[in-house]
N, C-alpha and C positions, 0 to 999 in steps of 0.2 A: 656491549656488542663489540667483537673485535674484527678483526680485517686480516687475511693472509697477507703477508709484506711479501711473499714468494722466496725470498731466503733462507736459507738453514742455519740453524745456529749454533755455537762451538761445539755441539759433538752431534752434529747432523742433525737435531731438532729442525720442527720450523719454526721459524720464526714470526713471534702476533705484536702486531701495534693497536691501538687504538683507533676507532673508527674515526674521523674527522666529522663534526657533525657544520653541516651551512653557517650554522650561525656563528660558528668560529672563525669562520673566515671571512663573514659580513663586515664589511668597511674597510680591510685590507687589500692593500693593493700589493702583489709579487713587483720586487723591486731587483733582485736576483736570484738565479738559481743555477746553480753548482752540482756537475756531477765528481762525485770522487774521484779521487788518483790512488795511487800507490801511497806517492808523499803525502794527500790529503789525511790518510789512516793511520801515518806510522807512528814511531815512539816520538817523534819531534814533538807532536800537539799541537800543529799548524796546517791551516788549509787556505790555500793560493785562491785568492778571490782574483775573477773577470775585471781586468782594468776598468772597460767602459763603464760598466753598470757601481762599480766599487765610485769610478770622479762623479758621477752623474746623481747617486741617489745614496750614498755612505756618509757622515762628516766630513768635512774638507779638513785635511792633513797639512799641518804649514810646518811640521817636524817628524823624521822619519823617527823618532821618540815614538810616535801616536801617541793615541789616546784606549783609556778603558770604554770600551763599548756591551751593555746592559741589553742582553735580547732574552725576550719572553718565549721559553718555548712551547709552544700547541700543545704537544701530543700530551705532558705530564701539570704545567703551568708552573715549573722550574723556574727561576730568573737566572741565568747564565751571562757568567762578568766576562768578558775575552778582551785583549789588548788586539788594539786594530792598530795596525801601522802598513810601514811601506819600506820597500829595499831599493836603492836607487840602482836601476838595469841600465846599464851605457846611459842613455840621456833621456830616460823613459823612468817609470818607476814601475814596481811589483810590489800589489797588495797582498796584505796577508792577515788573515784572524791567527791571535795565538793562544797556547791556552786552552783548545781543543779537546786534550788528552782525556777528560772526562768525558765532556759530553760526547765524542764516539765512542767511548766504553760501555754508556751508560745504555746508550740505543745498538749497540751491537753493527755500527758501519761496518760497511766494506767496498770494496772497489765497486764502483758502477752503481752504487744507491745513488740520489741526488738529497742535496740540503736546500731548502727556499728559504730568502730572506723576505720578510713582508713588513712594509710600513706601515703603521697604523697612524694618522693623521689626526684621529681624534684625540687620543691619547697620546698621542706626539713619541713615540716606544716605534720598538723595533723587534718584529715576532720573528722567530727561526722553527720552520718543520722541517720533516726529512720527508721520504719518500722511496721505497726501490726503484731500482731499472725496471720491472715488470708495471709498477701502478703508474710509472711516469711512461711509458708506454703506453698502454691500454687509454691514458688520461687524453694522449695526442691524438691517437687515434678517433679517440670520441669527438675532438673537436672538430678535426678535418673531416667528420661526416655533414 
């Protein structure tokens, strides 16, 4: 069973994801989620992760080197390898996944879809889904009823 993602795809199709089913997402807890940019999609292969949630619930960075960071993704059950580091901003820093360039290729991103990152504590791993702007709407809406 698939799911309209509400997007169209490179020559006006729409675009289908796979349905999410509960139990994939049993024992997961959302640790960040990410709405695209411009730069999140482009030809670089880098998306600017949220400071807070990147010091709070990421590996801790003691070299803006980073480290290779291993997330499982939902929708296909890919293992996807991306280098997670940091850019030092005036006296602040900015997070970044690099390494991207596939995996938005692969799922056909674009501006205003969002990416969640989910921890899984039993397995001690680190799950990645996407989502459109329409089903992460519809998702908020549902909640604040």
């Amino acid at each position: 069973r698939k799911r309209r993602s509400g997007g169209r795809g490179p020559r006006g199709g729409v675009r289908w994801m796979p349905a999410i089913r509960p139990h994939q997402v049993a024992g997961l807890r959302v640790i960040l989620q990410k709405e695209l940019r411009n730069s999140d999609i482009s030809q670089l292969g880098r998306i600017v992760l949220p400071k807070k949630e990147s010091e709070a619930y990421l590996p801790i960075l003691t070299s803006k080197d980073g480290r290779s960071l291993r997330m499982h993704d939902l929708l296909n059950a890919q293992l996807w390898t991306f280098k997670y580091r940091y850019w030092p901003n005036n006296k602040s820093r900015m997070y970044v996944l690099e390494n991207t360039g596939d995996y938005v290729r692969t799922h056909n991103l674009r501006v205003g879809d969002f990416i969640m990152i989910y921890k899984d504590d039993d397995k001690n791993r680190f799950v990645l889904n996407l989502s459109s702007w329409l089903l992460s709407i519809l998702v908020i809406l549902a909640r604040s009823r």
